[in-house]
N, C-alpha and C positions, 0 to 999 in steps of 0.2 A: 581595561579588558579583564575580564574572570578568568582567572587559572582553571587549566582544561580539569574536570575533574573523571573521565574517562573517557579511551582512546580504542578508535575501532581497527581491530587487528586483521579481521578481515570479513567479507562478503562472500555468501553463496546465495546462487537463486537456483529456480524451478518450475519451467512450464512447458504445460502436459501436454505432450503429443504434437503432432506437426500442427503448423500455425493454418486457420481456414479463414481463406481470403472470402473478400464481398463477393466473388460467382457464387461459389459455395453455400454462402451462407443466404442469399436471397433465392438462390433454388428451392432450397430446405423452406424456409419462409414463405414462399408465394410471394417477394417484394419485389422492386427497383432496384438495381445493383446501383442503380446512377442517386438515388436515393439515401443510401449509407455513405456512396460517400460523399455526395453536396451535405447531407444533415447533420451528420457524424462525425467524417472525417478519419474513420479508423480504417486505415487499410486489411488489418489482417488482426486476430485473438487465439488464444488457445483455450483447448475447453476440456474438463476430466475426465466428458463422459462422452460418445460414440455420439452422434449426432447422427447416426441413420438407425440404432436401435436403441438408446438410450441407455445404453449399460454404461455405469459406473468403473471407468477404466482406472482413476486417481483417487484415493479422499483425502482431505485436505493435510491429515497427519501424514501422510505418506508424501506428498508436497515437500509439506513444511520438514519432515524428517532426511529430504535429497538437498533440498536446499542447506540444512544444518549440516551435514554429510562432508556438502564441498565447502563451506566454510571454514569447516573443522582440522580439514584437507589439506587446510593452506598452509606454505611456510612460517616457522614461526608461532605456529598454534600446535599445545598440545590438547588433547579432549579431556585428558586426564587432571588436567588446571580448571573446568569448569566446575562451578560453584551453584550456580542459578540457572533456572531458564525463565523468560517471560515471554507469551504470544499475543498477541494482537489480531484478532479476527471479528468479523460479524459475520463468519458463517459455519460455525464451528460442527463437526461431525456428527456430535450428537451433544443431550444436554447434561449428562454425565454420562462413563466418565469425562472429565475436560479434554480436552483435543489437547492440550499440552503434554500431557502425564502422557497420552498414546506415544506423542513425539517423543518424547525422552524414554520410551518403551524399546523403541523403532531405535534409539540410539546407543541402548547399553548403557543409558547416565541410569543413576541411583542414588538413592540418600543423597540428596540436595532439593532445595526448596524450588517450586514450580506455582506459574502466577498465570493466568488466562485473562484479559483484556476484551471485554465484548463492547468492539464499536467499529466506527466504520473507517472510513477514508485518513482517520487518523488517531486507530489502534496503532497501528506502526510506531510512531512518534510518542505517541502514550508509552507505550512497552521500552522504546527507546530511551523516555523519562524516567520511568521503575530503575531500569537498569542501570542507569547515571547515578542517581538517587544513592543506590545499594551499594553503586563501587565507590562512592563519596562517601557515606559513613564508614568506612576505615573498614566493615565489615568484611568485603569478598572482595578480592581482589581480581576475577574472572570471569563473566557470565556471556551465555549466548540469548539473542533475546533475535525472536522469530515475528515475520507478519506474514499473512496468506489469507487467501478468501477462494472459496470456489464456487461462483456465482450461478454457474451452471446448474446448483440443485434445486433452484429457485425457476427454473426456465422450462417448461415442458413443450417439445419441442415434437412429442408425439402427438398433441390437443390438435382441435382444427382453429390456427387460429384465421381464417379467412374474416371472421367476426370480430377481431381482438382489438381492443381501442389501440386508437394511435402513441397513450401512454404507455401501454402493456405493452406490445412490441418493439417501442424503441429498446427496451432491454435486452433482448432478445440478439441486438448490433453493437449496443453500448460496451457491456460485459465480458469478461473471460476468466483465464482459472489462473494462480499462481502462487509461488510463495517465494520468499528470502529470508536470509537472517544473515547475523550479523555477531562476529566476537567482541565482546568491549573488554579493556581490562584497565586497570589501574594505572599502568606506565606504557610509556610505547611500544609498539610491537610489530611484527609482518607490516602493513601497510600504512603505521606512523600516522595516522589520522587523529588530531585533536577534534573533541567531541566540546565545541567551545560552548555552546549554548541550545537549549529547549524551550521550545514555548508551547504549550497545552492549557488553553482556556476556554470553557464554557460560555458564551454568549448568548442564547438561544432564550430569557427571560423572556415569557409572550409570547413568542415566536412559533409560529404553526410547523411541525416538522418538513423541512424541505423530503427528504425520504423515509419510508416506511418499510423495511421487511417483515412480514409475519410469520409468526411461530402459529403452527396448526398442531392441534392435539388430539386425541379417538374422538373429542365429543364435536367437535369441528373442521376435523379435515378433508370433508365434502363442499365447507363454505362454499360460496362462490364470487370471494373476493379475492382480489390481484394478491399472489404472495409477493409481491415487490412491486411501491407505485413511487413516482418523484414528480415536483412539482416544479416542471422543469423552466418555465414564468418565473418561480421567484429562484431559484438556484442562477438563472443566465443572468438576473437584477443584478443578485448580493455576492457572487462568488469572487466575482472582478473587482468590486470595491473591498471585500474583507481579505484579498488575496492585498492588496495595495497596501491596505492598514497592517497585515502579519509583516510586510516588508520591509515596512519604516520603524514599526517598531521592535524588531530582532535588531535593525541595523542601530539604533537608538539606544539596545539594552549593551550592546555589542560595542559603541562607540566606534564603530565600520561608518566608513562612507558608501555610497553606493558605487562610486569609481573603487574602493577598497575590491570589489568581486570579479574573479575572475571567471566564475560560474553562477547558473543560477539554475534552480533545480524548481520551474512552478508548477502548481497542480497540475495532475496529470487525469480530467475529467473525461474529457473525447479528444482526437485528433485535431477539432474544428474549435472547441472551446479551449483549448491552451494555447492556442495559437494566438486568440482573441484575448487570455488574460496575458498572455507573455508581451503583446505588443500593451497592454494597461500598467504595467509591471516597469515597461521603459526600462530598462537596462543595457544601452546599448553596449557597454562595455565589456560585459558579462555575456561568455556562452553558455547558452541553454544547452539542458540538460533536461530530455524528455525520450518518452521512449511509446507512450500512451496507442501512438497512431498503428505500432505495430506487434505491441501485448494486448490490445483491449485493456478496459477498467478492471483491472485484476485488484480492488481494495488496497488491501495491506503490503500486499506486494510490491506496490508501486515505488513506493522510497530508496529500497532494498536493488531492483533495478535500477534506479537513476541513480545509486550510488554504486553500484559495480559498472553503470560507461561512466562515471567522474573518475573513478580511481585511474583507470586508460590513461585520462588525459592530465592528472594532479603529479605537480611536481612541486619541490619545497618552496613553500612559505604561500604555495596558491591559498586561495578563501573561495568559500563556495557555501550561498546560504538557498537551504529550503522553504519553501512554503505552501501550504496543503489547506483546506478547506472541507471539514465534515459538513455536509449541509441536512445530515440526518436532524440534527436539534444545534447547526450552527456553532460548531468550533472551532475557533483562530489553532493552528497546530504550525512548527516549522523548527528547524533547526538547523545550527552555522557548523560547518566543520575549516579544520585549518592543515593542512600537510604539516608535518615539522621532520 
């Protein structure tokens, strides 16, 4: 096994506003309550922005800057030791400046280098990489490294969508708002978490993008194409099978057995599809570690979550490995942690 080469000291997360369950949300819609949740499965999301007038109550820096806040907060952690920051989003506030720099605005850090990550469902784990990376070259000994998405600014919720195709509105149930981050540092610290192993790889050669979000600019942002479509056909095919393949081979780079886990933390895509890859995944030994059904697909966020209920339930020498699936342009992403 690989000597941990940085240790997570501690977890803060962030989601906006009280959670709105399926009544709520199929009113708003003109849908089937019974609908979201036979298809979906998500009982309840949070969202940034006011869903009866549309106003912008969160943005995404301001998330990601509560979330960093109580992580910072934590025993054990000074703010004054961080060195780096790294975020992870594919929804970022705007396209300069980077939504990171805002967060580290929002936090009083200064003079230290700041990294923004645009991707999806496994920007987290990316950012998660950077920052492993950094505390491994002997260089920093500290860094906070952020995921968040807020999905909601992609969803117009004032439109009519009485017309709206069945792709366009599954988003609409799918999605919510949030963020987390996380302290790494060099040696162990507040919540003793070995950072045993990362895996972030591109797969997607050929492959038609599973989802799509669009960037609209003055010269096109009348289009009248979906800002956000998924190909939800080939995502239900491939997610379960490359969710199997990140499993065996974390536990293969890891020399872990699968009775080795005492957790398991798997995609967190709907309420109804994790359920569906957790039982492909077999792990009976391993408790799950999910939280999906009652954050909504909050992106980046999601990791950051499922490892603030793990820490609850981690005591020395537990093992608990991740495993996530971008189906934007298909990437294998997960990573093992160890109590010590």
């Amino acid at each position: 096994m690989s000597t941990p080469t940085a240790h997570i000291a501690s977890i803060g997360t962030a989601l906006p506003g009280d959670p709105v369950d399926n009544a709520s949300l199929a009113k708003v819609l003109g849908v089937n309550e019974e609908w979201i949740e036979v298809f979906i499965g998500t009982k309840t999301r949070h969202f940034a922005r006011d869903l009866g007038t549309g106003e912008v109550r969160w943005s995404l820096a301001d998330l990601c800057a509560q979330a960093a806040q109580k992580a910072l907060a934590a025993p054990g952690v000074d703010p004054a030791d961080i060195e780096f920051i790294v975020l992870g989003t594919a929804t970022p506030d705007t396209l300069m400046p980077a939504t990171v720099n805002q967060v580290a605005d929002q936090l009083g850090l200064d003079q230290v280098p700041t990294f923004q990550l645009q991707s999806g469902c496994a920007g987290a784990i990316q950012a998660l990489s950077v920052g492993q990376t950094m505390i491994a070259s002997g260089q920093y000994r500290t860094g906070l490294v952020i995921g968040g998405d807020v999905c909601s600014k992609h969803l117009d919720v004032q439109r009519d969508l009485s017309g709206a195709a069945p792709s366009d509105l599954v988003n609409f149930v799918l999605f919510g708002d949030g963020a987390g981050a996380a302290v790494l540092t060099a040696e162990p610290a507040g919540q003793r978490v070995a950072l045993r192993h990362v895996l972030n790889r591109f797969t997607g050669l050929g492959r038609k993008p599973g989802q799509v979000i669009e960037w609209f600019g003055l010269a096109d942002r009348h289009d009248d194409r979906q800002a956000l479509t998924e190909d939800y056909k080939a995502i239900e095919e491939r997610v379960p099978v490359m969710a199997v393949e990140i499993l065996w081979e974390l536990l293969g780079e890891l020399d872990w057995e699968a009775d080795d886990l005492d957790f398991l933390l798997p995609p967190q895509l709907s309420g109804r599809m994790t359920r569906r890859i957790t039982e492909e995944l077999d792990v009976p030994t391993a408790e799950e570690i999910s939280c999906v059904a009652d954050t909504g697909n909050n992106g980046n966020a999601l990791p950051f979550l499922q490892i603030e209920k793990l820490l609850d339930r981690m005591a020395d020498g537990h093992k608990a490995l991740a495993v996530a699936v971008e189906s934007s342009k298909w990437i294998k992403a997960g990573f093992a942690l160890e109590k010590i």
